[in-house]
C-alpha positions as CSV (number, residue, x, y, z in Angstrom):
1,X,0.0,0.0,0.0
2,X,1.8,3.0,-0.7
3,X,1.3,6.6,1.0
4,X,-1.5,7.7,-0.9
5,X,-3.9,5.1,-0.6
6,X,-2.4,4.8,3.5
7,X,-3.4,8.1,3.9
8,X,-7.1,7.7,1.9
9,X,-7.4,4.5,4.3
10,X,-6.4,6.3,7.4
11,X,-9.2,9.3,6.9
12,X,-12.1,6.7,6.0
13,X,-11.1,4.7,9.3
14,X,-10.9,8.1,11.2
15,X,-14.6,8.7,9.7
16,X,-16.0,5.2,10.2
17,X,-14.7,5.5,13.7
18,X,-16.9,9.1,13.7
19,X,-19.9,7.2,12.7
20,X,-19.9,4.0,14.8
21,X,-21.3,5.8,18.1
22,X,-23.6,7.8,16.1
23,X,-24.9,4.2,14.6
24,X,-25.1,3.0,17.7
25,X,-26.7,6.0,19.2
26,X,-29.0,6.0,16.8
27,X,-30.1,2.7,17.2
28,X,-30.3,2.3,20.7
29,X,-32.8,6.0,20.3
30,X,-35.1,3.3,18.0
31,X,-35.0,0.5,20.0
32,X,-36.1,2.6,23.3
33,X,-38.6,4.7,21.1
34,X,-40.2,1.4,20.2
35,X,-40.1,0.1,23.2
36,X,-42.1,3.3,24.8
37,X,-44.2,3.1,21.8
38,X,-45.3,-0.6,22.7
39,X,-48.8,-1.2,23.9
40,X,-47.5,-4.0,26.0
41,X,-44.9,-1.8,27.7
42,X,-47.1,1.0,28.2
43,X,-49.5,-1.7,29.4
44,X,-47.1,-3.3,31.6
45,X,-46.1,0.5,32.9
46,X,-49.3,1.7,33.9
47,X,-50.5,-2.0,35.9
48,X,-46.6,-1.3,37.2
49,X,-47.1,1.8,38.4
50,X,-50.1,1.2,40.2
51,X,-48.5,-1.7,41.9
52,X,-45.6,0.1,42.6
53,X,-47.4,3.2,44.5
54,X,-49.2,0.6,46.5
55,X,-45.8,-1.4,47.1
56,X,-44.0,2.2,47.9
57,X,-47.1,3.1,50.7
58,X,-47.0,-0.3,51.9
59,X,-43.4,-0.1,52.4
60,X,-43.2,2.9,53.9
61,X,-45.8,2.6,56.3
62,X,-44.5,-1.4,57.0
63,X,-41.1,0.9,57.8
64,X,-42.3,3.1,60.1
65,X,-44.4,0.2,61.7
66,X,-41.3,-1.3,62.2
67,X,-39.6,1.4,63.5
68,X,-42.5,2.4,66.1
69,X,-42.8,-1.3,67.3
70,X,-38.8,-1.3,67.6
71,X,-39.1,1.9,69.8
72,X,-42.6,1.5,71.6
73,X,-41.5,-1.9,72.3
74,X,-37.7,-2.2,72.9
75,X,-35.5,-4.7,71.6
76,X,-36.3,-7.7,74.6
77,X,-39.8,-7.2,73.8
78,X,-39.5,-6.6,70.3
79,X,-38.0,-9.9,70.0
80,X,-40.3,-11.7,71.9
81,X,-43.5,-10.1,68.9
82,X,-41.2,-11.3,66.6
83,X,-41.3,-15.0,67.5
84,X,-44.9,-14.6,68.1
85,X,-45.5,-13.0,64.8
86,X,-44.0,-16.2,62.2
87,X,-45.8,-18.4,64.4
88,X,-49.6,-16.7,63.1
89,X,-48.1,-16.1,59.5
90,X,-47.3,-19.9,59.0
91,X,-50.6,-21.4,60.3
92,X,-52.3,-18.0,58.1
93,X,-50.3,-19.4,55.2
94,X,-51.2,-22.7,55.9
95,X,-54.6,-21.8,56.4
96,X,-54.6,-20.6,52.4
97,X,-53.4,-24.0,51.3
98,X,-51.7,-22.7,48.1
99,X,-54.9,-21.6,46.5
100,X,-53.3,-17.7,46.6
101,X,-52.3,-18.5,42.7
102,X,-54.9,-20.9,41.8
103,X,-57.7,-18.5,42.3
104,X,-55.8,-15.8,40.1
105,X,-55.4,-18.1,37.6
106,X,-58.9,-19.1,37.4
107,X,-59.8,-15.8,37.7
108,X,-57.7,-15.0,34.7
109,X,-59.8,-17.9,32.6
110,X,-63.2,-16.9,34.0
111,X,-63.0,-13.7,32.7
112,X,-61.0,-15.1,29.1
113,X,-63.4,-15.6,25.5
114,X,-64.0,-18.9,26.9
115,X,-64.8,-18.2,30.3
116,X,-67.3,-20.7,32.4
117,X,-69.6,-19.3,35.6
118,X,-70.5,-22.6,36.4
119,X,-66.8,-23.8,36.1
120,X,-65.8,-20.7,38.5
121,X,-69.0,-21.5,41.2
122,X,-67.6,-25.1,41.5
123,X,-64.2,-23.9,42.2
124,X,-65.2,-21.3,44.8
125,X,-67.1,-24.5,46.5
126,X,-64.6,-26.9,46.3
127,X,-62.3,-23.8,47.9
128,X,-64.3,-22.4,50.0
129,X,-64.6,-26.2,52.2
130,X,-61.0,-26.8,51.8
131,X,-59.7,-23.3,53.5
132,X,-62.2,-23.2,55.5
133,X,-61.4,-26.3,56.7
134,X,-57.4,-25.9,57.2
135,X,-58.9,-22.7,58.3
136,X,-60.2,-24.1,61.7
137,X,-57.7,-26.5,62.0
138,X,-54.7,-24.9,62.4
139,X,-56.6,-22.1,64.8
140,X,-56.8,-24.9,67.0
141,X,-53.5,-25.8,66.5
142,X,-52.2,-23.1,67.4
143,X,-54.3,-22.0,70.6
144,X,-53.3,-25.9,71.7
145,X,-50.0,-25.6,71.6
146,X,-49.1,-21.8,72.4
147,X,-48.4,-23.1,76.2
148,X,-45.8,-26.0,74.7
149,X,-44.1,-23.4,72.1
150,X,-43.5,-20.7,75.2
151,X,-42.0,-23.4,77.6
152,X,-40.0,-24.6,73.8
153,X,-38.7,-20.9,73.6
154,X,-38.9,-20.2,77.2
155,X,-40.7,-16.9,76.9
156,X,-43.6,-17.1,78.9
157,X,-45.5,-14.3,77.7
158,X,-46.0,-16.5,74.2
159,X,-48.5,-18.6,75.7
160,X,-50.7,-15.4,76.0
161,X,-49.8,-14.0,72.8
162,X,-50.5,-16.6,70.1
163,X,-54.0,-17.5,71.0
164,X,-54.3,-13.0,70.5
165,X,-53.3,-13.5,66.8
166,X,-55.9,-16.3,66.2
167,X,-58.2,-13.5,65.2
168,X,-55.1,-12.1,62.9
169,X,-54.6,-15.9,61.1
170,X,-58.6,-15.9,60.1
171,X,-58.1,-12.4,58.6
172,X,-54.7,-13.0,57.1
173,X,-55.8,-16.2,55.2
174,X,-59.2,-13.9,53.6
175,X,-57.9,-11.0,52.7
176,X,-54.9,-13.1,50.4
177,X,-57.2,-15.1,48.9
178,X,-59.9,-12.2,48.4
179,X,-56.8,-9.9,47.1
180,X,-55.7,-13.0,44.3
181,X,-59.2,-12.2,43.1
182,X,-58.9,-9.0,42.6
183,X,-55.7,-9.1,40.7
184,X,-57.4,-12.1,38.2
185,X,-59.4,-9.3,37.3
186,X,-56.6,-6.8,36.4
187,X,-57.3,-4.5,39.5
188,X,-53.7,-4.2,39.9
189,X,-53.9,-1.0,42.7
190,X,-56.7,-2.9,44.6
191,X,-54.9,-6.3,44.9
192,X,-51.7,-4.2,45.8
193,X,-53.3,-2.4,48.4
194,X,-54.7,-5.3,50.1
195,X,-51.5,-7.3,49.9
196,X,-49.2,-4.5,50.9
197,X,-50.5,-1.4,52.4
198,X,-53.6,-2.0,54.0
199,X,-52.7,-3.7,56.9
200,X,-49.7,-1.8,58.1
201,X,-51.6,1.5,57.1
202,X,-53.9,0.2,59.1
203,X,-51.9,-1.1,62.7
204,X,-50.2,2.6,62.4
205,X,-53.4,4.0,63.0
206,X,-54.6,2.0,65.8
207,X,-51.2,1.9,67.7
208,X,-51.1,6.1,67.5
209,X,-55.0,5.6,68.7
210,X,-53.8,3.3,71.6
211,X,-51.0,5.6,72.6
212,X,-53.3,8.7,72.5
213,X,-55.0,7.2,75.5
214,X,-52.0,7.3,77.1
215,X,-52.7,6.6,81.1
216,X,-56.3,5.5,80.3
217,X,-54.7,2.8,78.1
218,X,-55.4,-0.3,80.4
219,X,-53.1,-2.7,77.7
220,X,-49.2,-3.2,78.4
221,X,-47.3,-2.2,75.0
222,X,-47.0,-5.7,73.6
223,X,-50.6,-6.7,74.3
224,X,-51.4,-3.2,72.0
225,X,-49.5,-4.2,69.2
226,X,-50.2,-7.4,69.1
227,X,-54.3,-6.3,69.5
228,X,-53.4,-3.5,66.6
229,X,-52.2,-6.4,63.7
230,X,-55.6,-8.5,64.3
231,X,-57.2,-5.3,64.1
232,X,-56.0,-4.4,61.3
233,X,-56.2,-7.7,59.4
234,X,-59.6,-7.8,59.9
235,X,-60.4,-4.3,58.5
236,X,-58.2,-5.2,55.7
237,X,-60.1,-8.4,55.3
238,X,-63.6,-6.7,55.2
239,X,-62.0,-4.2,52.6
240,X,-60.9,-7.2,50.3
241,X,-64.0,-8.9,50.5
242,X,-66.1,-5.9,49.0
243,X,-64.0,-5.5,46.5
244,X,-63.6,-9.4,45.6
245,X,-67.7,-9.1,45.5
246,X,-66.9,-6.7,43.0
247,X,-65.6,-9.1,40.9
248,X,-67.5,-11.6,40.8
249,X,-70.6,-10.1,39.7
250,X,-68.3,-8.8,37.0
251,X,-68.0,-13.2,36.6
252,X,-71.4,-14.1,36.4
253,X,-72.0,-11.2,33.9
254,X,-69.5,-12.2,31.7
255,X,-69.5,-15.8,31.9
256,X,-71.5,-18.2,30.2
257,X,-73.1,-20.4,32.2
258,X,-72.9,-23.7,30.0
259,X,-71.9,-26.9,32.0
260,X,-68.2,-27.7,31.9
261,X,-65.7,-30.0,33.2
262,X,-65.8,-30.2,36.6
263,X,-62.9,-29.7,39.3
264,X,-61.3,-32.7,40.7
265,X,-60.7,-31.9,44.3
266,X,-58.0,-34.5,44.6
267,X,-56.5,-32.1,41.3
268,X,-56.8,-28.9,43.1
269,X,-55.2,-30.1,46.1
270,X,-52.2,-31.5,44.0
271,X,-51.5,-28.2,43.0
272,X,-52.4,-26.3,45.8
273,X,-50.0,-28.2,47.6
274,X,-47.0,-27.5,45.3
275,X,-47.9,-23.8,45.5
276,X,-47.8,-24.5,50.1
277,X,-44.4,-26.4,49.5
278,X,-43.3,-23.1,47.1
279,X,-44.5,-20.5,48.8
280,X,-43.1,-22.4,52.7
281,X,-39.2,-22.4,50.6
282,X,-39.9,-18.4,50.2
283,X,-41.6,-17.4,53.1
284,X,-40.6,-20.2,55.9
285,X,-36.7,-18.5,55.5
286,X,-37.3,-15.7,57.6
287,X,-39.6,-17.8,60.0
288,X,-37.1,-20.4,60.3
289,X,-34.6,-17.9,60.8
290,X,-36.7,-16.2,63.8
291,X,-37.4,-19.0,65.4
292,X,-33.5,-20.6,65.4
293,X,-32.8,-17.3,67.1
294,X,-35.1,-16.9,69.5
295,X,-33.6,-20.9,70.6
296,X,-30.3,-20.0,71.1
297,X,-30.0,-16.4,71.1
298,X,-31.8,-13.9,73.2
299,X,-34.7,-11.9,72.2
300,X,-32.9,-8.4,70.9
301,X,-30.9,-10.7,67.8
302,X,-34.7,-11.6,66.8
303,X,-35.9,-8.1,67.0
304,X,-32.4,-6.9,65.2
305,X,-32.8,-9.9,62.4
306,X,-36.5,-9.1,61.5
307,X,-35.8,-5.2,61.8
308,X,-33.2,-5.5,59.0
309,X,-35.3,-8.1,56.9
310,X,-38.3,-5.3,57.0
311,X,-35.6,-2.8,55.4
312,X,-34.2,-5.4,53.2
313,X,-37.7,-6.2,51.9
314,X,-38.0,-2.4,50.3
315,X,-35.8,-4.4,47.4
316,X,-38.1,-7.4,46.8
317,X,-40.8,-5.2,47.2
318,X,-40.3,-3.8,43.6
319,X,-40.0,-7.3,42.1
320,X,-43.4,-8.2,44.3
321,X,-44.8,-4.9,42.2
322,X,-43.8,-6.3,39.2
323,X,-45.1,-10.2,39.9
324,X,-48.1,-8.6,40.6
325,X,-48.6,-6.7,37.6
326,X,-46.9,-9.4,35.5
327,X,-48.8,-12.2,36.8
328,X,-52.2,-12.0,35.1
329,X,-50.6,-11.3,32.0
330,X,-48.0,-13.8,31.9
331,X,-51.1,-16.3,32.4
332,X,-53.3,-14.9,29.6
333,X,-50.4,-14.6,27.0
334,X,-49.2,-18.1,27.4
335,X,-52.9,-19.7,27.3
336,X,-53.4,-17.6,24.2
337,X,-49.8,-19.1,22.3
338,X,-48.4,-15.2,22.2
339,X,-44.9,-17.0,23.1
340,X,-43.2,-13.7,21.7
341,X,-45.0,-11.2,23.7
342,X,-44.6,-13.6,26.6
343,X,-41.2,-13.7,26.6
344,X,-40.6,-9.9,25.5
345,X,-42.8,-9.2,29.2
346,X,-40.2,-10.8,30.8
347,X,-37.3,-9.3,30.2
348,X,-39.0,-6.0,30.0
349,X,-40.1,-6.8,34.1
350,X,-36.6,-7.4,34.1
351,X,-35.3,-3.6,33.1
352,X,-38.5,-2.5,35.3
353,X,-37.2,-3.9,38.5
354,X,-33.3,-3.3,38.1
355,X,-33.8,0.1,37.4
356,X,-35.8,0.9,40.6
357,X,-34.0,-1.7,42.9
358,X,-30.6,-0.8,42.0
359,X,-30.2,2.7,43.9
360,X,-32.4,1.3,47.1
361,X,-29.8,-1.8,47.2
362,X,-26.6,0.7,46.6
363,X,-28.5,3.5,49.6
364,X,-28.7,0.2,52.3
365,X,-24.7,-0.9,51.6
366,X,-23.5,2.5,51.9
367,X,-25.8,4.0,54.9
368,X,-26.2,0.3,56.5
369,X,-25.5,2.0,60.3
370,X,-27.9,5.1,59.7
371,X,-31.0,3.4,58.4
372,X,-30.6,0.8,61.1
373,X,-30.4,3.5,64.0
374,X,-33.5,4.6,63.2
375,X,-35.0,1.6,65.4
376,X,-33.2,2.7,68.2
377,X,-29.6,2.5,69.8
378,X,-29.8,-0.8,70.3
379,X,-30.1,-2.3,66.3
380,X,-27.1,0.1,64.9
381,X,-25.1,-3.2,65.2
382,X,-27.4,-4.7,62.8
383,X,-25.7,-3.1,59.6
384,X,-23.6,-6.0,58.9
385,X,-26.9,-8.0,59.1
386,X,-28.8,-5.6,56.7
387,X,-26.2,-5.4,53.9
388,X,-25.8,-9.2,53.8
389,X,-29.9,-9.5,53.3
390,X,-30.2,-7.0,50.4
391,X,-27.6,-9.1,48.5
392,X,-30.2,-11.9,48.3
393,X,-32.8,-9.6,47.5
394,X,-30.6,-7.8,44.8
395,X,-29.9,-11.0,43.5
396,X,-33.6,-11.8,43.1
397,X,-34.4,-8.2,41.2
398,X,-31.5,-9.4,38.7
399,X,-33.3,-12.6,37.4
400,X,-36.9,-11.0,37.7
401,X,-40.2,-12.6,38.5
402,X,-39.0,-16.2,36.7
403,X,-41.4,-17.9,38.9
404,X,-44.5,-16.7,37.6
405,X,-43.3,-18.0,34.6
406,X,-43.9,-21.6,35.9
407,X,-47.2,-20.9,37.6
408,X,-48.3,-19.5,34.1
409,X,-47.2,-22.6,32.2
410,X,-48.3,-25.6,34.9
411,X,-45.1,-25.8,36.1
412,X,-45.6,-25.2,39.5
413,X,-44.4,-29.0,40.8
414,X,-41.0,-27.5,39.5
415,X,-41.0,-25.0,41.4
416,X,-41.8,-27.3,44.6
417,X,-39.4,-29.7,43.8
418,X,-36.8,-26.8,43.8
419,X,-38.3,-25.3,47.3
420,X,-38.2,-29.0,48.9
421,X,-34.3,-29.0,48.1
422,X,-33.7,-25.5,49.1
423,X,-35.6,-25.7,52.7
424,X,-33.5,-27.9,54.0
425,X,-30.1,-26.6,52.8
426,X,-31.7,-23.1,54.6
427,X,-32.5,-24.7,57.8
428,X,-28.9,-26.9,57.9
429,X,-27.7,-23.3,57.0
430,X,-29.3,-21.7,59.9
431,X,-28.9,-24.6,62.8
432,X,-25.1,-24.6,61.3
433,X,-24.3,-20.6,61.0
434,X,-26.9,-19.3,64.2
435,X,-25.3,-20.3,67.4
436,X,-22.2,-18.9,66.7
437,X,-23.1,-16.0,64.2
438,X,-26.2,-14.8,65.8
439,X,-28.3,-13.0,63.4
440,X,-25.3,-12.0,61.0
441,X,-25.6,-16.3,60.5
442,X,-29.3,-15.7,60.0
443,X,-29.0,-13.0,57.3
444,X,-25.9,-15.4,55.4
445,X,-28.4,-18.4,55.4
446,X,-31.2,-16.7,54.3
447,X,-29.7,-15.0,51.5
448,X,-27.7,-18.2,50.3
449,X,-31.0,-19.5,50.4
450,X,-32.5,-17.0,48.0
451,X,-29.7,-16.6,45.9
452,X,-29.9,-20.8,45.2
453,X,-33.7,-20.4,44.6
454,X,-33.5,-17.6,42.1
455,X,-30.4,-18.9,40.4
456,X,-31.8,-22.9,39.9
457,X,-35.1,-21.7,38.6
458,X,-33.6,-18.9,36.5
459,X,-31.9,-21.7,34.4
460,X,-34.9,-24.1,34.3
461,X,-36.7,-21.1,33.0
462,X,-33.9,-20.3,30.2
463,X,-34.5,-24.0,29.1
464,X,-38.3,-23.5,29.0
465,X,-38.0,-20.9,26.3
466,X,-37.4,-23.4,23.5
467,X,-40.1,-25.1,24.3
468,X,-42.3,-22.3,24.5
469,X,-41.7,-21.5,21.0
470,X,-43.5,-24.9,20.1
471,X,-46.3,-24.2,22.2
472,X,-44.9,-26.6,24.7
């Protein structure tokens, strides 16, 4: 090449250079002005947002909950609500016996072109004597053995307290199947409000009446709080009733009311209890955690543990906002074979819940010490325990809401089998990591724990995609 074609090749390069960001520019302007001009984003943004504003109240009142019990309470006696308090959510989510998702999903197909009346009024029946059933059962359970679980945790004042949130487990287990109801019919902000903020709002409100009394208040401070939550559950529970109601008249309007193929209630319980045996892998982590504490650790590392998991939970809040919005649609996409749109949702859920979640996680690593001082003196040593829990949850607004892709294809006995395996590493976790880390051993287990669930059914999900495409 001699100079004069070097020199011809050297200015084209310098140009091509020039124009490579402007190409690129360019078409990353197109893709994002397609993306905002989609009707499934702009669909997806709007049931989003109204989840979001819910999630956002309901976190921010569940905060300052958190921070008036912490403070109202102190950390011995805050420890001692917190054992209490696992206790009434697992017999409330055993109570629901995994129909949460079920009755969105049939919800979902009531209201679909081919929706049945008669098919939904046979499932209500068929649900209504199951939960109501577990219902009584495990209220009974749990008032019988409140006086063996307080000499088990040798904290007296338990055998008093559980049989107070009886009224609480009732109200718990209505108002999340009520809400699942709500959100089958595309109420996003209803369903969110019920799920998130109502009750919280709601306890906030009765605590500041109780304390208004002031000397005329006849209740010591963990009898109010614990009197507040059943409170407030049932208000909440009333609330998601009427607007369930709502609903189904919306149902039997739409519906035909041909005959159909019945339920099979040895079917609905097979699946119901793969949605228990999911949602006990998800949920039971924190309980579990609690609970190993309060064995071999006194009350204050319980109060400190769930202090930092209601901070934590601002992150997974966001992805909760996005399941919920996601959920219906995920459902209705795939039993209508648009695999495309299906899998477009996803990864647009995806970009929805890193961008929010990203500068909460970043504002919890770097002010760890500040946010936990705002319960009190006592739970600034808690940092360490906060920036180890918002790993987990960081790590589950990275792969997005991949588990509602299995409930919307069948797939949920994956999604048990994968729960089963991770239980039980959590719990060997906790029994292993507790008694010598205290609640820094807590927060470590539980966020391996997530961190295994999110990653194992990430990569089943990847795998599903294929298949998908055939209208697998």
């Amino acid at each position: 090449m001699n100079c004069k074609n070097l020199l011809a090749f050297n200015r084209m390069d310098g140009v091509k250079g020039q124009q490579e960001p402007a190409i690129l520019s360019t078409k990353l302007q197109e893709r994002f002005n397609k993306l905002r001009n989609s009707k499934e984003f702009k669909k997806l943004s709007k049931d989003f947002t109204g989840a979001l504003l819910q999630k956002v109240l309901g976190a921010a009142s569940s905060f300052a909950l958190a921070v008036l019990i912490a403070r109202y309470l102190g950390a011995e006696q805050a420890g001692v609500y917190y054992t209490a308090l696992p206790i009434a959510m697992f017999c409330a989510f055993i109570g629901r016996t995994g129909f949460d998702q079920i009755i969105m999903r049939e919800t979902v197909s009531a209201l679909g072109e081919n929706g049945s009346a008669e098919r939904f009024k046979q499932f209500g029946s068929k649900i209504l004597a199951i939960v109501g059933t577990a219902t009584f059962l495990v209220c009974i359970a749990a008032y019988a053995s409140a006086p063996f679980t307080a000499q088990y945790f040798n904290q007296p004042q338990l055998e008093w307290i559980i049989p107070l949130f009886i009224a609480a487990i009732v109200a718990m287990i209505v108002f999340n199947l009520a809400a699942q109801i709500s959100r089958g019919a595309n109420h996003i902000s209803r369903s969110s409000f019920i799920l998130f903020a109502g009750s919280p709002i709601s306890c906030l409100m009765i605590i500041g009446g109780f304390l208004l009394l002031g000397k005329h208040n006849p209740f010591s401070p963990i009898t109010v709080v614990v009197l507040s939550f059943s409170l407030a559950a049932i208000i909440t529970a009333l609330l998601s009733i009427k607007w369930a109601q709502a609903v189904l008249s919306q149902i039997k309007l739409h519906c035909s009311t041909k005959p159909t193929v019945f339920f099979k209630s040895s079917t609905l319980l097979y699946s119901a209890f793969s949605f228990v045996v999911y949602g006990l892998g998800l949920q039971g982590a924190n309980w579990v955690a609690s609970l190993v504490l309060a064995k071999f650790h006194e009350a204050g590392q319980v109060a400190i543990f769930n202090s930092a998991v209601r901070v934590s939970t601002a992150v997974s809040f966001i992805l909760m906002a996005v399941v919920v919005a996601t959920g219906p649609r995920f459902v209705k996409l795939y039993r209508e074979g648009q695999y495309d749109k299906f899998k477009k949702l996803y990864h647009r859920a995806i970009a929805l819940t890193m961008a929010i979640a990203t500068p909460i996680v970043l504002g919890c690593w770097v002010y760890d010490d500040v946010i936990m001082g705002t319960f009190g003196s006592e739970f600034v040593k808690g940092g360490p325990v906060l920036i180890i829990l918002t790993i987990g949850q960081f790590f589950s607004a990275v792969v997005g809401p991949q588990a509602q892709i299995l409930i919307a294809i069948d797939r949920e006995h994956i999604l048990k089998n994968i729960t089963i395996m991770n239980f039980v590493i959590g719990t060997l976790l906790h029994l292993t990591l507790v008694p010598r880390y205290a609640a820094v051993g807590s927060a470590i287990a539980t966020s391996t724990t997530v961190i295994l669930n999110n990653l194992i059914t990430a990569i089943i999900v990847a795998r599903f995609w294929g298949g998908l495409k055939k209208g697998a």
